[in-house]
C-alpha positions in Angstrom: 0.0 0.0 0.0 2.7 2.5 0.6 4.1 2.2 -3.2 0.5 3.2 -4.0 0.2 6.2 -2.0 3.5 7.2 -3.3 2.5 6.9 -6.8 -0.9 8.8 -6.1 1.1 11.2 -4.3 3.2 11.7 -6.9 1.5 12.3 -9.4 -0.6 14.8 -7.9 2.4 16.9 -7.2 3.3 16.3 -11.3 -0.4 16.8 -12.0 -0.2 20.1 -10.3 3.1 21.4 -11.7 2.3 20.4 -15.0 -1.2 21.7 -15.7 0.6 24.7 -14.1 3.5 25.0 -17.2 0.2 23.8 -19.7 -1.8 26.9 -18.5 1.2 29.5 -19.1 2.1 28.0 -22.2 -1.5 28.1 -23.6 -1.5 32.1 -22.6 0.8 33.0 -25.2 0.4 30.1 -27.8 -3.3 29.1 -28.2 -5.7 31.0 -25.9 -5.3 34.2 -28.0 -6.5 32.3 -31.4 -9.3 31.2 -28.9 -10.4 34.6 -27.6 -10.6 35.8 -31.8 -12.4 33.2 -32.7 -14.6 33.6 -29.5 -15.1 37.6 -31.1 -15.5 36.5 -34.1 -18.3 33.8 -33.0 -20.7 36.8 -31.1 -21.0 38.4 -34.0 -22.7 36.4 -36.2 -25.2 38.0 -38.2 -28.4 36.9 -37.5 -31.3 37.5 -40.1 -34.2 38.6 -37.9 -34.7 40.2 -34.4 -36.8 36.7 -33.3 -33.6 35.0 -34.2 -31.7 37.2 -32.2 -33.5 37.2 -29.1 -33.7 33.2 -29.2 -29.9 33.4 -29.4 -29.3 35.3 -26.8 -32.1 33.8 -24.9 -30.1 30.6 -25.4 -26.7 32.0 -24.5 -27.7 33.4 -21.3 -29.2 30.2 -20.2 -26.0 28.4 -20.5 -23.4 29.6 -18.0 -19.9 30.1 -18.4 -17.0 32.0 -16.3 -16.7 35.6 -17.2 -13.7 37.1 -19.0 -10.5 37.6 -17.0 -9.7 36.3 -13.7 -12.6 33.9 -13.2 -12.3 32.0 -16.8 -8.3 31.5 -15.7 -8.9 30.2 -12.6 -11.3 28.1 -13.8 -8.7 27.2 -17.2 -6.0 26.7 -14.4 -8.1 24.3 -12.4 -9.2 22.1 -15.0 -6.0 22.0 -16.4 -4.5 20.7 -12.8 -7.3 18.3 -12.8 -6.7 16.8 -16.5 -3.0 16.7 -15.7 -3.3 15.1 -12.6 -5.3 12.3 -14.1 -3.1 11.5 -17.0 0.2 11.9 -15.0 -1.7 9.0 -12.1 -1.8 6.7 -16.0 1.8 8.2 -16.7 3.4 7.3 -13.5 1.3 4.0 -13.0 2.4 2.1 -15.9 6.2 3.7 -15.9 6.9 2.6 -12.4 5.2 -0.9 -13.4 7.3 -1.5 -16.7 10.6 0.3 -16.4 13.3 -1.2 -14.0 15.6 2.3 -13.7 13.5 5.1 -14.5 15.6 8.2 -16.0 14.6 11.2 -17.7 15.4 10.3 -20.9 12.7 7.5 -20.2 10.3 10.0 -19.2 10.7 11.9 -22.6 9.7 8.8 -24.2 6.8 8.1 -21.8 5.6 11.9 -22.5 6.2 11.3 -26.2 3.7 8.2 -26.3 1.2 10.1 -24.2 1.4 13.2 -26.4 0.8 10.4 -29.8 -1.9 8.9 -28.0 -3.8 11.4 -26.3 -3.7 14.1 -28.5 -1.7 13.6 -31.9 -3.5 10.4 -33.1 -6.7 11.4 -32.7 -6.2 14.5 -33.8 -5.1 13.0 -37.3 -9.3 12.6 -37.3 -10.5 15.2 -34.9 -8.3 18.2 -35.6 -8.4 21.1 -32.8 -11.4 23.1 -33.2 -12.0 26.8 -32.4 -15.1 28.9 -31.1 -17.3 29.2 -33.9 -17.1 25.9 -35.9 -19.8 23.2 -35.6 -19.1 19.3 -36.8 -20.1 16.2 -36.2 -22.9 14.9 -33.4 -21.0 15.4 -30.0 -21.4 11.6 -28.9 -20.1 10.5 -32.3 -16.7 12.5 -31.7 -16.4 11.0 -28.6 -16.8 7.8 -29.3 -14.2 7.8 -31.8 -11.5 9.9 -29.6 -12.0 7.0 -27.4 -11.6 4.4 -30.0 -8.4 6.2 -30.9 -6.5 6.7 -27.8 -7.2 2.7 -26.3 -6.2 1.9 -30.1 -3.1 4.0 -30.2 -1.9 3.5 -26.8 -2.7 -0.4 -26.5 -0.4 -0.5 -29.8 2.1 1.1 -29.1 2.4 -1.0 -25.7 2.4 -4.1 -28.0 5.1 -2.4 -30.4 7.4 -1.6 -27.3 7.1 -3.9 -24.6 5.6 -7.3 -26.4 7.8 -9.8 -28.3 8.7 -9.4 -31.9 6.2 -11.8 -33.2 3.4 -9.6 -31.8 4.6 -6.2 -33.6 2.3 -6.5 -36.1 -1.0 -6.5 -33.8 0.3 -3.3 -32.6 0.6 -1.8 -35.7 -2.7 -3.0 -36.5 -3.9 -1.1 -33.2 -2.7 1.7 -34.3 -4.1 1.9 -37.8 -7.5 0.7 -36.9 -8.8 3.9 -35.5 -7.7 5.8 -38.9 -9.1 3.6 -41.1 -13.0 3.6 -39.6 -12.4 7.2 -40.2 -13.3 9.9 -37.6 -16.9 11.3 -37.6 -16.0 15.1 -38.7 -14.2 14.7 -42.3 -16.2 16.9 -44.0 -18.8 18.5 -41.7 -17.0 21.2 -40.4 -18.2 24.3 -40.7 -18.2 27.8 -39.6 -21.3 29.5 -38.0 -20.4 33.3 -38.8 -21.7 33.6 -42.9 -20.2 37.2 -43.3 -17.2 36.8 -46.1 -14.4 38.8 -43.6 -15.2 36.9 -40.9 -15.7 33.6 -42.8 -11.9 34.2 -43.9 -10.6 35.7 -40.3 -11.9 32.4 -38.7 -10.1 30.5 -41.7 -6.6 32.1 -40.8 -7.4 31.7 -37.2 -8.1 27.6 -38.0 -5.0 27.2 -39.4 -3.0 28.8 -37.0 -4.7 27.3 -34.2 -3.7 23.2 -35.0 0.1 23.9 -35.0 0.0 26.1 -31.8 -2.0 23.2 -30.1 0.3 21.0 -31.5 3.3 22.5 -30.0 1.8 23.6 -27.0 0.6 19.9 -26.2 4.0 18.0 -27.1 5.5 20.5 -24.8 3.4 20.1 -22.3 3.8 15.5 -22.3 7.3 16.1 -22.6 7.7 17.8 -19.7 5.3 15.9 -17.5 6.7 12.6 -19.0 10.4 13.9 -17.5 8.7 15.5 -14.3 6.8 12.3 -13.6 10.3 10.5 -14.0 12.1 12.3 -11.6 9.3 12.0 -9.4 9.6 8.3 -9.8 13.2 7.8 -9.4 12.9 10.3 -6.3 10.0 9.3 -4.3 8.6 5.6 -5.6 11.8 3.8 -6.3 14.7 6.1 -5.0 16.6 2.1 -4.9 15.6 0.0 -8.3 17.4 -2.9 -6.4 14.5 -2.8 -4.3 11.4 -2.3 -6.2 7.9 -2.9 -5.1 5.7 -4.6 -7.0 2.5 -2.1 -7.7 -0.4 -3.9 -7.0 
């Protein structure tokens, strides 16, 4: 029981630190696109005043944190919580499978989270701004899910299982890309007028490579973090690991 606690430990401490570094790195690289888009999105032209007031009717019924110190705490806090929770998988299964932990590991570990979580399925589901409307919700969801078990469990297989079952993780892999993510040709934006049809364009394409590099930053450093956490705190002696059970 005390390896769990120190894994659980752990990586709340990395959970906390990291969604920490993710939140200051998305202030300069992706929330301004989002925040433009977000302008962009209010001022959709509407063509009658019944259509406006049902809008805004709408709008005010569904809440959300107001501009400025509330929407980052709230940004800051769910980024600490998502962090948390992916560096508890992180830590788990690198304390289970590696026998000396170092930080070059821990690059790699953050490199397969960063495929898994967000590159892979973003191959199908590309990072969407304020303003654009795809697929059914559930339908997206579903196959996010189907890519993330399908890329991680693969590359699990392609790592850590013997040669003859490299295949079946490549398999994994490919699967998810081949059904074909829900959104291929549905996206769309909802402002019509022609500037701001092209400003959320430019804004589209700027924002995948920012959220690109801002989340492969972001499993890199909590893929090293969580390492030396590991090495530190769970197994400061390898000769005497715990099995974690």
């Amino acid at each position: 029981m005390d390896i769990i606690r120190k894994v659980v430990l752990s990586a709340i401490f990395s959970g906390i630190v990291s969604g920490l570094f993710l939140s200051l790195i998305q202030n300069f690289q992706v929330n301004p696109i989002i925040i433009q888009a977000e302008q962009l999105e209010t001022n959709t032209d509407v063509t009658s005043h019944e259509h406006a007031g049902a809008q805004h009717h709408h709008d005010a019924a569904a809440w959300q944190p107001s501009d400025g110190s509330e929407r980052t705490f709230y940004t800051y806090i769910s980024n600490i919580f998502a962090a948390t929770g992916f560096a508890l998988l992180l830590i788990s299964f690198m304390s289970m499978m590696e026998q000396n932990v170092t930080w070059l590991k821990g690059a790699a570990w953050g490199l397969a989270g960063f495929v898994t979580f967000f590159l892979a399925p973003s191959i199908g589901l590309p990072p969407e701004i304020p303003g654009t409307v795809s697929a059914a919700l559930l339908d997206r969801q579903v196959w996010w899910l189907l890519a993330v078990i399908g890329t991680g469990s693969g590359i699990a297989v392609l790592v850590f299982a013997p040669n003859m079952y490299k295949t079946i993780g490549l398999i994994l892999v490919i699967v998810p890309q081949l059904v074909g993510a829900p959104t291929s040709e549905l996206l769309t934006f909802t402002n019509t007028n022609p500037q701001a049809l092209t400003e959320l364009q430019d804004l589209s394409d700027r924002f995948y490579p920012a959220a690109t590099f801002t989340n492969a930053i972001y499993w890199l450093f909590m893929g090293v973090f969580s390492s030396l956490l590991v090495k530190r705190f769970v197994y400061p002696n390898p000769n005497t690991r715990e099995i974690v059970s």
